[in-house]
C-alpha positions, 0 to 999 in steps of 0.5 A, a space after each residue: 331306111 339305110 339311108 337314113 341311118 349312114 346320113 345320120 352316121 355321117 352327121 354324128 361323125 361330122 360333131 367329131 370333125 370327120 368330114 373334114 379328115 374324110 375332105 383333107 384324105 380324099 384331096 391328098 389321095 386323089 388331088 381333087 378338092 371336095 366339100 362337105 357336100 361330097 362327104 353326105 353324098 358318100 354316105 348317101 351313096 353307101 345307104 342307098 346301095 344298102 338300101 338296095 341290097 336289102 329290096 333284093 334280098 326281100 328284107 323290105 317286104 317283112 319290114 313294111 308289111 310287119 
C-alpha cells in the first residue's frame, strides 16, 4: 500500500518537473547519470521499505483483517 502512494507521490511531483530536478541533483552530487526510471524506483525503494516498517510493526494484520 506504501508503495503505492510514494509511486503515485513521485507521479504527482513529476507533473511539477521534479523528476528532472531530482536526475540534474543526483548527476551534479554524485556524477552519475541517471534516468526517470531511477527516479520511480527511489520512490519504490522508499514505499517498499515503508511498507516493511509497517509488516514488522503489525500494522498489516489490523489493515487487512479489518
Amino acid at each position: 500500500m506504501v508503495i503505492l502512494t510514494f509511486l503515485m507521490i513521485a507521479w504527482i511531483l513529476s507533473w511539477f518537473k521534479f523528476n528532472k530536478l531530482f536526475v540534474q541533483a543526483f548527476k551534479e552530487l554524485f556524477k552519475l547519470e541517471i534516468t526517470n526510471a531511477s527516479y520511480y524506483f527511489a520512490f519504490f525503494c522508499i514505499g517498499s521499505f515503508g511498507d516493511i516498517i509497517l509488516f514488522f510493526k503489525g500494522t498489516y494484520e489490523i489493515i487487512l483483517l479489518g
